[in-house]
C-alpha positions in Angstrom: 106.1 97.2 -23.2 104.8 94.0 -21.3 107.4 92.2 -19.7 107.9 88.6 -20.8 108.8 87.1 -17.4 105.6 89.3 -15.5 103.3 87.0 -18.3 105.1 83.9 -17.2 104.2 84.6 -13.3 100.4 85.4 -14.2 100.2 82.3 -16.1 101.6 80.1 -13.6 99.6 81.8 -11.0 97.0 80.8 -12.9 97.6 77.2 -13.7 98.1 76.8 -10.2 94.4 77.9 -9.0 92.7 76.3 -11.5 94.8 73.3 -9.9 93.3 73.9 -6.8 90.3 74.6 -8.4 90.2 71.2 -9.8 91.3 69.6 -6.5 88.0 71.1 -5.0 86.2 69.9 -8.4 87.3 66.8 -7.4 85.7 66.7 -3.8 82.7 68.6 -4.8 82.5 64.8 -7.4 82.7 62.8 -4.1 80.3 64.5 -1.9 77.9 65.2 -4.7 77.7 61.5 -4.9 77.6 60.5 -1.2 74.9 63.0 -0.8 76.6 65.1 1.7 74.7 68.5 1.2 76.7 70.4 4.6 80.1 69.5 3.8 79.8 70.5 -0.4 78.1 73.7 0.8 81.7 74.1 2.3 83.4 72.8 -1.0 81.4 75.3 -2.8 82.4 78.4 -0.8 86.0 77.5 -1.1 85.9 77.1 -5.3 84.0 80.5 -5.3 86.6 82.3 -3.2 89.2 81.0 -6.2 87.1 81.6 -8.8 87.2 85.5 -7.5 90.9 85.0 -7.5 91.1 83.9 -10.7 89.0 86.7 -11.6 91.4 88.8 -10.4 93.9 87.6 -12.0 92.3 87.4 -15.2 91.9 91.3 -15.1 95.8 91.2 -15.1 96.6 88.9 -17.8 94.0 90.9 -20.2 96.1 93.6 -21.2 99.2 91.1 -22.1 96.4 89.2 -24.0 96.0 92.4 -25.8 98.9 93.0 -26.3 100.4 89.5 -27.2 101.7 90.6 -30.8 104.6 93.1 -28.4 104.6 90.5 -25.6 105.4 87.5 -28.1 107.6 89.3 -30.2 110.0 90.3 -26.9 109.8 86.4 -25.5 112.4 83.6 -26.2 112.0 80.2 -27.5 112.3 78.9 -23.9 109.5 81.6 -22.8 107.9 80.8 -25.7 107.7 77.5 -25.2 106.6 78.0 -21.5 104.0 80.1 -22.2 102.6 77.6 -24.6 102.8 74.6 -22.1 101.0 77.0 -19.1 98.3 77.9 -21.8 97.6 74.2 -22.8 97.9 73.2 -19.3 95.7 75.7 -17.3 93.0 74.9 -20.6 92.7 71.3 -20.3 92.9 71.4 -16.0 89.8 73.9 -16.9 88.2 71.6 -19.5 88.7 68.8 -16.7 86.6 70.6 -14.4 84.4 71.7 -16.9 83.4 67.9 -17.7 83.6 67.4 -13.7 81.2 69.7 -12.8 78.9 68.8 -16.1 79.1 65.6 -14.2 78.0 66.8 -11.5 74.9 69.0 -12.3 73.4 65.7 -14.2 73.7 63.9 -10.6 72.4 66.6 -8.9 69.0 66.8 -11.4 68.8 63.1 -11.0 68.8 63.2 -7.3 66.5 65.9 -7.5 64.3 64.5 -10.1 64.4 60.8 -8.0 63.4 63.1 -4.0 60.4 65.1 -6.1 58.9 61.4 -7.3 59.0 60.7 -3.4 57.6 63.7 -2.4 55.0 63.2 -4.8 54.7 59.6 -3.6 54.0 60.7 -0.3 52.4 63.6 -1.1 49.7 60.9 -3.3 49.9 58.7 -0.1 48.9 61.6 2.0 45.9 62.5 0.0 44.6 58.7 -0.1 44.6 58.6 3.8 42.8 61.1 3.9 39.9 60.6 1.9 40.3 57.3 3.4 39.9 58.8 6.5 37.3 60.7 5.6 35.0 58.1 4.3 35.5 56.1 7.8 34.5 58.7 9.7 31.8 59.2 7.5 30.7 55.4 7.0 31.5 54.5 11.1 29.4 57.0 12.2 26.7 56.7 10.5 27.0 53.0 10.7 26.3 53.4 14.7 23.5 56.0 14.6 20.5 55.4 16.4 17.9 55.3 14.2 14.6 55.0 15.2 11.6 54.3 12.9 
């Protein structure tokens, strides 16, 4: 039988990483928005290593999941009422991040979207000098040809 107190110590384990999860979430906002591509690399790398943590630790919590009709039954109201608050509170950190990164990917497109307009820009401005180019080359030289009738 699952032991009330072992639930209580995944379940705080896990509202705590999905705090620092958040606290990552929260830099990864900042540097999305300055633009800083090296550093949220870094940011990235760091949320992934929790995410496999969490993973982890999700693997452990499953069987007391599945087992929640035995595991609630052998909890008091005070562990009761704990594992109620660490469920609410690891969902909504998670929804926070959730909405966070949601946030984050619609910056990201835009910034995307806004750098391929340039690049087309550029790429348009490109072309245009060239056929300009072309056509001076074409029109100066035969401009100052030596023709004799």
């Amino acid at each position: 039988m699952p032991q009330p107190q072992q639930m209580i110590e995944l379940l705080e384990q896990q509202k705590l990483l999905y705090g620092k999860l958040k606290q990552l979430s929260e830099q990864q906002h900042t540097l999305v928005a300055e633009q800083n591509a090296e550093q949220l690399l870094g940011i990235l790398g760091a949320r992934q290593k929790l995410i496999e943590q969490l993973t982890v630790l999700n693997q452990q919590i499953t069987p007391l999941r599945q087992a929640w009709t035995e595991v609630q039954v052998s909890l008091d109201e005070t562990q009761k009422t704990q594992v109620n608050q660490l469920v609410e509170d690891a969902q909504k950190i998670l929804e926070q991040i959730m909405a966070a990164d949601e946030q984050d990917r619609v910056s990201l497109k835009a910034s995307r979207d806004q750098l391929g307009g340039k690049l087309q820009k550029v790429s348009q401005g490109g072309a245009a000098r060239q056929a300009y180019h072309a056509y001076a080359t074409t029109a100066s030289s035969s401009q100052f040809t030596n023709q004799q009738v």
